[in-house]
ROGU-799078 format. One record per residue (C-alpha): residue in three letters; x, y, z; residue number from 1. Coordinates in nm, 2 decimals, always signed. Layout:
N
@type=Ala; X=X; Y=Y; Z=Z; seq=NUM $
...
END
This chain:
258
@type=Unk; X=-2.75; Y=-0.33; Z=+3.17; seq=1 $
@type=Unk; X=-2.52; Y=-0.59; Z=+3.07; seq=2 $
@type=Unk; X=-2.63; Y=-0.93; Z=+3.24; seq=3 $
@type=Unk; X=-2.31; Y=-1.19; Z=+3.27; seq=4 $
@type=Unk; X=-2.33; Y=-1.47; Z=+3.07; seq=5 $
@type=Unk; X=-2.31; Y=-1.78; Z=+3.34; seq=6 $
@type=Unk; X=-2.60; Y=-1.59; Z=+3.48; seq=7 $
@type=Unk; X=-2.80; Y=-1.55; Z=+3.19; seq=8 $
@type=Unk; X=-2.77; Y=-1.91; Z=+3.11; seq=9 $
@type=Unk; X=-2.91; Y=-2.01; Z=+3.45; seq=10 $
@type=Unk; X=-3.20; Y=-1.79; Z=+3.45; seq=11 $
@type=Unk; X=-3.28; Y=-1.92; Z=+3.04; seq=12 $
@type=Unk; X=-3.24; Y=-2.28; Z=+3.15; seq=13 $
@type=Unk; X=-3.46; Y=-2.23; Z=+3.45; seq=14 $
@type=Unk; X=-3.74; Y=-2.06; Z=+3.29; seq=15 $
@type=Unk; X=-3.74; Y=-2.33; Z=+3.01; seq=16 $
@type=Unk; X=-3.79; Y=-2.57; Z=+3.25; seq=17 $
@type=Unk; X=-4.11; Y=-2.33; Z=+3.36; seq=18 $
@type=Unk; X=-4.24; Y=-2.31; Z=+3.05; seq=19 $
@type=Unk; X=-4.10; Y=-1.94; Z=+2.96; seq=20 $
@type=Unk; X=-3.87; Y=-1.76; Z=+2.76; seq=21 $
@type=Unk; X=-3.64; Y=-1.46; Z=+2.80; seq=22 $
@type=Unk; X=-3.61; Y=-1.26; Z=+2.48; seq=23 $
@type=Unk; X=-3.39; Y=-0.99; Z=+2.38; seq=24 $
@type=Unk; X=-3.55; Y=-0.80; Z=+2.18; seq=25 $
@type=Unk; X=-3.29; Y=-0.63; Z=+2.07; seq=26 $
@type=Unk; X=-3.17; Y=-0.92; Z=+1.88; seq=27 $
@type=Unk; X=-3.34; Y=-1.12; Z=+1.57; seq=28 $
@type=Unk; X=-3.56; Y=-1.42; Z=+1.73; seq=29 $
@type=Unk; X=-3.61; Y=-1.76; Z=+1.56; seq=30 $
@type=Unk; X=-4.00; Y=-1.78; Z=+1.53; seq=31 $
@type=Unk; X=-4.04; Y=-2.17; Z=+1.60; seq=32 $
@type=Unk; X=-4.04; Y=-2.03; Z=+1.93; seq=33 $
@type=Unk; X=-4.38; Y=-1.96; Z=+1.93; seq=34 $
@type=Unk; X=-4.50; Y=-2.29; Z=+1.76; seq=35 $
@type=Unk; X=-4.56; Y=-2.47; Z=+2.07; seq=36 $
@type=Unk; X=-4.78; Y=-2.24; Z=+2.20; seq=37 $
@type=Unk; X=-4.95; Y=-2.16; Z=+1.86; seq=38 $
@type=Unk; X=-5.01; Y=-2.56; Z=+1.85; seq=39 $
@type=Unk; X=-5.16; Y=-2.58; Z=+2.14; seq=40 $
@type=Unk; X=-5.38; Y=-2.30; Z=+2.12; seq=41 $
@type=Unk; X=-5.46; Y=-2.44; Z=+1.77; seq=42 $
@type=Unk; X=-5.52; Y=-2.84; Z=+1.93; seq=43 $
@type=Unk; X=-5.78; Y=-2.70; Z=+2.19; seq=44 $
@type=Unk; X=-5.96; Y=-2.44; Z=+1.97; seq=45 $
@type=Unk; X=-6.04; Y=-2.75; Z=+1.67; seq=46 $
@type=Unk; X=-6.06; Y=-3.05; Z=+1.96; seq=47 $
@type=Unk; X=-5.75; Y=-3.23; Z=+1.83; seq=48 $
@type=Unk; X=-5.69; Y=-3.61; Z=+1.93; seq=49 $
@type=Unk; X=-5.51; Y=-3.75; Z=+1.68; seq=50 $
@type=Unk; X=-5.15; Y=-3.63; Z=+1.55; seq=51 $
@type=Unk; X=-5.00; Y=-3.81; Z=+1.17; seq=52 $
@type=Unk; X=-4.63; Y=-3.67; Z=+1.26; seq=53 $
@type=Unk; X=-4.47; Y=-3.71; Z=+0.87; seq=54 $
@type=Unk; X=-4.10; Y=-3.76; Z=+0.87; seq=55 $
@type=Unk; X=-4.07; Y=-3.74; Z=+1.26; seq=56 $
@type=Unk; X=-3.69; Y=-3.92; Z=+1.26; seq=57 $
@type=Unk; X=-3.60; Y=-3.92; Z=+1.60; seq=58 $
@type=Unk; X=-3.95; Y=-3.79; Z=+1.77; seq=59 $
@type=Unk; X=-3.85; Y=-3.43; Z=+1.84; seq=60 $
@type=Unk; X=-4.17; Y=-3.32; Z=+1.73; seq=61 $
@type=Unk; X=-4.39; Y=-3.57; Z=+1.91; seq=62 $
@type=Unk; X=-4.18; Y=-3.45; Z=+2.26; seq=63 $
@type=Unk; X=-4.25; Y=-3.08; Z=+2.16; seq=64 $
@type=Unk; X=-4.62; Y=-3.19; Z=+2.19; seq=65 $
@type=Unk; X=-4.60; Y=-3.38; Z=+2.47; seq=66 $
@type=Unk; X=-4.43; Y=-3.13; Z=+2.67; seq=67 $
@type=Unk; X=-4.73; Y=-2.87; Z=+2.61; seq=68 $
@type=Unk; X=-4.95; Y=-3.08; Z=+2.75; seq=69 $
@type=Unk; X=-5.07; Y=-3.25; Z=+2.44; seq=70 $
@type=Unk; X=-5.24; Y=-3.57; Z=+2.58; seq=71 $
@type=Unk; X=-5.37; Y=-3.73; Z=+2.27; seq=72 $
@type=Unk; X=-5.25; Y=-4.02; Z=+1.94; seq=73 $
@type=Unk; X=-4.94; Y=-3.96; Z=+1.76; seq=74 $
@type=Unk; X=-4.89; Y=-4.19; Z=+1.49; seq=75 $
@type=Unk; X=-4.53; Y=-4.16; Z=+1.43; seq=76 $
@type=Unk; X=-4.40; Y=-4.23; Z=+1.05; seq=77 $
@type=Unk; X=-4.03; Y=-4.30; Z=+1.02; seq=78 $
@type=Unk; X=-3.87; Y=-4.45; Z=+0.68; seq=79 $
@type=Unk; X=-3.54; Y=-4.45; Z=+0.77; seq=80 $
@type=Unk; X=-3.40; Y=-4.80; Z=+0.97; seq=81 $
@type=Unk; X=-3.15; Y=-4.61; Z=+1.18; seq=82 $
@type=Unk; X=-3.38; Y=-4.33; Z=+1.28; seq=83 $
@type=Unk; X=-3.66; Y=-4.54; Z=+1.34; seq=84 $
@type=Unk; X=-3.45; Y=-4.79; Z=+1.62; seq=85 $
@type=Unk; X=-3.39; Y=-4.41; Z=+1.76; seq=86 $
@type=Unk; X=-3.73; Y=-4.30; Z=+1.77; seq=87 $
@type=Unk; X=-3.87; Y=-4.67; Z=+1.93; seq=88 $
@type=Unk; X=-3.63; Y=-4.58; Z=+2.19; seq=89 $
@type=Unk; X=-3.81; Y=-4.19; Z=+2.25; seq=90 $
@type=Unk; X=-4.15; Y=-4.31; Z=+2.25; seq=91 $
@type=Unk; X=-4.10; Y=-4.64; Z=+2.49; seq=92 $
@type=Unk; X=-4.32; Y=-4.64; Z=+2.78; seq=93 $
@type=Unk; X=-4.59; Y=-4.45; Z=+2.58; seq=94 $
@type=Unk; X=-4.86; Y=-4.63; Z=+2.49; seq=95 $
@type=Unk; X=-5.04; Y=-4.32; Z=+2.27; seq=96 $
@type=Unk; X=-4.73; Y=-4.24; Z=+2.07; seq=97 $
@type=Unk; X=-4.71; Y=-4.49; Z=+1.79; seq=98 $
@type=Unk; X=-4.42; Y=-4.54; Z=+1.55; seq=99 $
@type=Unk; X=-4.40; Y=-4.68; Z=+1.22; seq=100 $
@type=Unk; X=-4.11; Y=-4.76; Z=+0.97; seq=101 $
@type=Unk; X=-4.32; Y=-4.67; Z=+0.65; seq=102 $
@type=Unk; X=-4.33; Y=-4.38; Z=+0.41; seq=103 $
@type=Unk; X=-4.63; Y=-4.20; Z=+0.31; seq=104 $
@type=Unk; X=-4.70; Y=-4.09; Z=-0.02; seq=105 $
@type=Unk; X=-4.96; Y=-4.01; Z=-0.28; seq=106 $
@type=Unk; X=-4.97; Y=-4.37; Z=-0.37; seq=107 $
@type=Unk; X=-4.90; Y=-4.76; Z=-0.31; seq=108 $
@type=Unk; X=-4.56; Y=-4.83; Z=-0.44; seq=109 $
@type=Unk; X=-4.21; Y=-4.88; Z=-0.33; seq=110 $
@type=Unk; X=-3.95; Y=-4.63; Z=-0.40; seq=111 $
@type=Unk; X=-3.58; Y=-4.52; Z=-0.39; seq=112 $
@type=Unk; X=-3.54; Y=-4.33; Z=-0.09; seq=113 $
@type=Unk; X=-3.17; Y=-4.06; Z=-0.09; seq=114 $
@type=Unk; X=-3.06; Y=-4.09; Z=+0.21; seq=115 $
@type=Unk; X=-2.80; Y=-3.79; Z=+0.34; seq=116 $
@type=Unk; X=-2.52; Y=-3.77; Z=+0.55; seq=117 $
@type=Unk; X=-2.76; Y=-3.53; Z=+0.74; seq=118 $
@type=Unk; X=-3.06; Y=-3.81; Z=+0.79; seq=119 $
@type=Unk; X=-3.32; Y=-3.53; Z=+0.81; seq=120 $
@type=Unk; X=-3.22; Y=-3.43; Z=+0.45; seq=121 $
@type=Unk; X=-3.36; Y=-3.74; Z=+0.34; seq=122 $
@type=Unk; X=-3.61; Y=-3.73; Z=+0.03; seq=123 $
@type=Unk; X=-3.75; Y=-3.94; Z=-0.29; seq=124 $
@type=Unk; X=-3.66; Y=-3.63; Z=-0.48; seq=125 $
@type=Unk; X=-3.29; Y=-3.59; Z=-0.66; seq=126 $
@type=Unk; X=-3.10; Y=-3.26; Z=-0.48; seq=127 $
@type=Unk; X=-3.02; Y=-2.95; Z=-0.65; seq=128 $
@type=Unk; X=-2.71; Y=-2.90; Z=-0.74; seq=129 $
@type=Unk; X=-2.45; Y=-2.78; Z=-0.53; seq=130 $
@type=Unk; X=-2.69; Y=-2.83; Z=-0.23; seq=131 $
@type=Unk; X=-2.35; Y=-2.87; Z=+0.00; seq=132 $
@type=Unk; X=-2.33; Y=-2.49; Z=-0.07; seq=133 $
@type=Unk; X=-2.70; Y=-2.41; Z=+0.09; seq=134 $
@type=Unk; X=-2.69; Y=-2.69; Z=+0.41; seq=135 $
@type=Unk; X=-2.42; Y=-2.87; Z=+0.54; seq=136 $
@type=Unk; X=-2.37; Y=-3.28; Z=+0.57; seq=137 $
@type=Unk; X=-2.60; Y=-3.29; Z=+0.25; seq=138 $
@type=Unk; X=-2.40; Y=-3.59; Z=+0.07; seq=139 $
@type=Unk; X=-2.62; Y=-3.88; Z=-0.02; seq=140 $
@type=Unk; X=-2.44; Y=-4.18; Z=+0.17; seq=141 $
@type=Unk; X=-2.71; Y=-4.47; Z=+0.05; seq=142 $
@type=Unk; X=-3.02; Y=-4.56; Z=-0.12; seq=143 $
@type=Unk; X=-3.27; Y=-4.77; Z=+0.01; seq=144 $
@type=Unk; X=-3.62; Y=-4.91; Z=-0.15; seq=145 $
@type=Unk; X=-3.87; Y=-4.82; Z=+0.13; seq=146 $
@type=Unk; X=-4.27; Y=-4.91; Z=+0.12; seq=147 $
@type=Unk; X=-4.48; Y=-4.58; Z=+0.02; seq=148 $
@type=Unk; X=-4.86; Y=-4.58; Z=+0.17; seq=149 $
@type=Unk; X=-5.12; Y=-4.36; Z=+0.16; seq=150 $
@type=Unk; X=-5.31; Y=-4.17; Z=+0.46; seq=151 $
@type=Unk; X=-5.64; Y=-4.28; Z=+0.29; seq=152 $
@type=Unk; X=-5.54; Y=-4.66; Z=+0.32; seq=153 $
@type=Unk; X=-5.40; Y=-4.64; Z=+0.69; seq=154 $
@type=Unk; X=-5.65; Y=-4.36; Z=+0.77; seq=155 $
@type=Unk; X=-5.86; Y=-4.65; Z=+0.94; seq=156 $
@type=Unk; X=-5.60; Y=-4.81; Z=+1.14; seq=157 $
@type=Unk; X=-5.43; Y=-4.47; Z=+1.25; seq=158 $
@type=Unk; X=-5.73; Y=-4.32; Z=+1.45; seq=159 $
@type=Unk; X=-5.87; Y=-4.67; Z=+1.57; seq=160 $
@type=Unk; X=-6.07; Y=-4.69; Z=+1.88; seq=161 $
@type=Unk; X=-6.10; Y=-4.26; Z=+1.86; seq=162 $
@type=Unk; X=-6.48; Y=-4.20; Z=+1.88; seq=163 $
@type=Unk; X=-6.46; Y=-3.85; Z=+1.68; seq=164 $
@type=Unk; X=-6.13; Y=-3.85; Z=+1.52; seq=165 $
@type=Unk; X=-6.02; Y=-3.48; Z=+1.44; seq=166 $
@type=Unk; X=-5.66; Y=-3.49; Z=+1.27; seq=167 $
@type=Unk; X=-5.38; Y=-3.27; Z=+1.27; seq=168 $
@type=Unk; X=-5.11; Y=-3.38; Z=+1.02; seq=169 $
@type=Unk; X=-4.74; Y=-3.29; Z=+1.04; seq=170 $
@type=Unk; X=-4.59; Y=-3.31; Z=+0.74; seq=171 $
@type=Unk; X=-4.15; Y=-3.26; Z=+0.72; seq=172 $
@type=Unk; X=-4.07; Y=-3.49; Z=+0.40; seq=173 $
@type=Unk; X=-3.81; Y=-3.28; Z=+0.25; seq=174 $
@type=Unk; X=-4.01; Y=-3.19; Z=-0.07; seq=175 $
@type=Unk; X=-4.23; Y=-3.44; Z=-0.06; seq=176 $
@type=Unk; X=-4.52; Y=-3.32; Z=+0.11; seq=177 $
@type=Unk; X=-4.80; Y=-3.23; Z=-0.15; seq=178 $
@type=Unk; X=-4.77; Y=-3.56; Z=-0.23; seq=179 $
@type=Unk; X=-4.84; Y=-3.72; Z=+0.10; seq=180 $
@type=Unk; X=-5.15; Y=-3.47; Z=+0.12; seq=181 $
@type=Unk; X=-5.28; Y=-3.63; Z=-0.24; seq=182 $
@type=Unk; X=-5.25; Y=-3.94; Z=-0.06; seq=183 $
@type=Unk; X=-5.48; Y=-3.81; Z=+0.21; seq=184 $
@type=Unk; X=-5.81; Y=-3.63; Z=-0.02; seq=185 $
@type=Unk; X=-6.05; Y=-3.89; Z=+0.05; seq=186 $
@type=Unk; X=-6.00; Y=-3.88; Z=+0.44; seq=187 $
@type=Unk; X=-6.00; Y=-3.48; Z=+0.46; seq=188 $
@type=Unk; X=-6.35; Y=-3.47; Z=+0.64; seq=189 $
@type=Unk; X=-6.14; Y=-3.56; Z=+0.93; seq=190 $
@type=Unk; X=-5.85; Y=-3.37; Z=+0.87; seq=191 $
@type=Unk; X=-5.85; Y=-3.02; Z=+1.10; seq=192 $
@type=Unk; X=-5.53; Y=-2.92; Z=+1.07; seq=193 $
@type=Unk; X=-5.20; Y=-2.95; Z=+0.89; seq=194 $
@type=Unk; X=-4.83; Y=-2.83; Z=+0.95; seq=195 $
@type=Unk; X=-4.56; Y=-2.84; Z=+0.64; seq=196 $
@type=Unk; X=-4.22; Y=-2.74; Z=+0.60; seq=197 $
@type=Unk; X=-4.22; Y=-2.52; Z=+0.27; seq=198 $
@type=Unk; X=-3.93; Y=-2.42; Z=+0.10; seq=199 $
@type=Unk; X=-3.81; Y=-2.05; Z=-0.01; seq=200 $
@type=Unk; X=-3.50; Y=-2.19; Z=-0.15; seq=201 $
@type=Unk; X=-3.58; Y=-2.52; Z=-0.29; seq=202 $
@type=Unk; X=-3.29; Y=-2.81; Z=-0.18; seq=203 $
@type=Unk; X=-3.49; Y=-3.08; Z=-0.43; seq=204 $
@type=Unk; X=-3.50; Y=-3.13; Z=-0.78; seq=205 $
@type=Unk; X=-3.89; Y=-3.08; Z=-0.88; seq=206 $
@type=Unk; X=-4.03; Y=-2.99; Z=-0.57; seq=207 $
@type=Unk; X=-4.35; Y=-2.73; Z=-0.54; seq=208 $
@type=Unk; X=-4.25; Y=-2.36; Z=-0.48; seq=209 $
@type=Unk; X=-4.36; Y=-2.25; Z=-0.15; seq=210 $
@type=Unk; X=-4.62; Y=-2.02; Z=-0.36; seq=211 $
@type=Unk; X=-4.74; Y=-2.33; Z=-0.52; seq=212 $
@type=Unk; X=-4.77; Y=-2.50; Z=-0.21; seq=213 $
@type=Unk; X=-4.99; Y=-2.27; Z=-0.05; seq=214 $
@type=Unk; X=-5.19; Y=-2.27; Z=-0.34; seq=215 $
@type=Unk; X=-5.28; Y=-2.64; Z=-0.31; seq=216 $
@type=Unk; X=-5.32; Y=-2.60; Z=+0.07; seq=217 $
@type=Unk; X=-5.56; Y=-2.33; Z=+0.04; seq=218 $
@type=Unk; X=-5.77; Y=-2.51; Z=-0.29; seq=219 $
@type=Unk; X=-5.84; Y=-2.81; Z=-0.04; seq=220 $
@type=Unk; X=-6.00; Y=-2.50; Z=+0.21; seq=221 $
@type=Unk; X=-5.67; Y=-2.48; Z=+0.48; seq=222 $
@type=Unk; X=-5.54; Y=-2.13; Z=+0.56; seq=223 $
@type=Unk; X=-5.28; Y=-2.01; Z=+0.72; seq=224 $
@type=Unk; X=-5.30; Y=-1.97; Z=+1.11; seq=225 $
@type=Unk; X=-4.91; Y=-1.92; Z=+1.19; seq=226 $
@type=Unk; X=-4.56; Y=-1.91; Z=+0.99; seq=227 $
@type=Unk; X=-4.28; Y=-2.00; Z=+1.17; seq=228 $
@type=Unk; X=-3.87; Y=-2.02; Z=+1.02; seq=229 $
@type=Unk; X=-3.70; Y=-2.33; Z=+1.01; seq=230 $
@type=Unk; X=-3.37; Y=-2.25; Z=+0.86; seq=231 $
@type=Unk; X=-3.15; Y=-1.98; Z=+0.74; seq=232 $
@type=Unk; X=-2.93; Y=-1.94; Z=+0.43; seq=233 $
@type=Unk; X=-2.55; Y=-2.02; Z=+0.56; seq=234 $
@type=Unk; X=-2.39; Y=-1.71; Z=+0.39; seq=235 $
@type=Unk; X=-2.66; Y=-1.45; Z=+0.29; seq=236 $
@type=Unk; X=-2.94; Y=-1.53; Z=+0.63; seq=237 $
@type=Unk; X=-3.22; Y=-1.53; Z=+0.39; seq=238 $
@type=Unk; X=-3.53; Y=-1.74; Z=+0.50; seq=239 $
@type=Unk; X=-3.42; Y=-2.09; Z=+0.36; seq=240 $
@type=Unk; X=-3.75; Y=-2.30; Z=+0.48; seq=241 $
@type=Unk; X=-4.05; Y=-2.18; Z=+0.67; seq=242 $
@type=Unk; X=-4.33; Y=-2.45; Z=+0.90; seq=243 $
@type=Unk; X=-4.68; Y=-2.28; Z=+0.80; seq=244 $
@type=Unk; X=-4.96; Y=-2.43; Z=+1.03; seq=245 $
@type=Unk; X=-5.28; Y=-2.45; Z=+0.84; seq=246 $
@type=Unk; X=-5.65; Y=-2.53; Z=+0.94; seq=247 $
@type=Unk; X=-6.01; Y=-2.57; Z=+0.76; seq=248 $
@type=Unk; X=-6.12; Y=-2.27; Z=+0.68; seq=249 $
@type=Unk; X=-6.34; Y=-2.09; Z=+0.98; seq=250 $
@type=Unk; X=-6.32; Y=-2.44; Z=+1.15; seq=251 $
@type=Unk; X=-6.16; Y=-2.36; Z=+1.48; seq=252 $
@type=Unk; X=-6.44; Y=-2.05; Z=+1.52; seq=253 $
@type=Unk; X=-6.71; Y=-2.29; Z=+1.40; seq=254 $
@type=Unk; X=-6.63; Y=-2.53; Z=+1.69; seq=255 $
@type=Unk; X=-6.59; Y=-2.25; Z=+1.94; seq=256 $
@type=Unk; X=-6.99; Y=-2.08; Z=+1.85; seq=257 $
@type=Unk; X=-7.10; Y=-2.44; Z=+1.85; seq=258 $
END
């Protein structure tokens, strides 16, 4: 049965507003879908109250969580001046949600930041080349010095006042990511649960293979609870960049038989 389209839209808009989805199956689905409610399934298994959202621009992420009921911290880290004033604006009235205009890294410094037409392109690595041909808006507009922390040195200040921190880190740095968690190996004790963005076909000079990067995940004892794609190849559809949500190994089921 064909359904008419003005229809159809209705009855998708209203059961989004629900909390539901209406699939054809017929069709290929995008997977991020299902991240909200592998996320919060994930949050109430390992008791999550604290959120490190890693490149979260404009704070689509931290309204993801809040609309599934996701009552806890987000410390929101934003690099980029423009994007930050925009994501100040999103978490106004929300005294849990937290933004700062830092970058996180495997070390104190300060660093050239790319920044792309595209401002969620935006990385410390150099692009490959002809990038433009992969994504679109991928032209590097400016360059800006930004200050580069570490997890371990704000690790203190981000879960504040938390009596039992358990963290879930989000990490989206185009690239960049391994690095932020190198940043982070002395706080790992506290560290539940991460999300990256790995990449299939790599956009970023030097970055980890997404091989490599599950590698490193899985030598600090995370594995794999969900893989969800991000983006497509324009011309050929090939998986361009998956999320993969990770957690301690066993952690989640140690919690529950507790």
């Amino acid at each position: 049965m064909t359904v008419p389209a003005p229809l159809r839209d209705v009855v998708r808009a209203i059961s989004r507003r629900c909390g539901y989805a209406i699939l054809d199956l017929r069709k290929s689905q995008a997977t991020s879908l299902f991240l909200p409610g592998h996320l919060k399934e994930l949050f109430q298994n390992s008791g999550i109250n604290c959120v490190i959202d890693v490149g979260a621009h404009r704070g689509v992420y931290g309204s993801m969580l809040r609309r599934m009921g996701y009552k806890g911290r987000i410390i929101a880290v934003e690099p980029l001046q423009d994007v930050y004033a925009e994501l100040c604006n999103r978490v106004s009235g929300d005294s849990n949600w937290r933004p700062l205009n830092i970058a996180l890294g495997q070390r104190e410094e300060v660093r050239p930041l790319n920044i792309y037409a595209a401002r969620d392109l935006s990385s410390f690595l150099a692009s490959v080349p002809h990038i433009e041909d992969i994504v679109p808006q991928a032209q590097v507009v400016s360059v800006a010095n930004v200050a580069v922390h570490t997890i371990d040195s704000m690790f203190a200040e981000f879960v504040e006042g938390i009596a039992d921190p358990r963290v879930f880190i989000k990490l989206d740095t185009q690239g960049y990511d391994l690095k932020v968690m190198r940043g982070a190996l002395a706080s790992l004790e506290r560290i539940h649960g991460v999300q990256s963005e790995l990449s299939v076909i790599p956009l970023y000079r030097e970055m980890p293979t997404y091989v490599q990067s599950l590698a490193f995940f899985y030598s600090l004892g995370f594995t794999p609870t969900g893989f969800f794609t991000v983006t497509g190849h324009r011309q050929t559809g090939r998986t361009l960049e998956f999320d993969v949500v990770l957690t301690r190994e066993h952690d989640a089921y140690l919690r529950q038989a507790a």
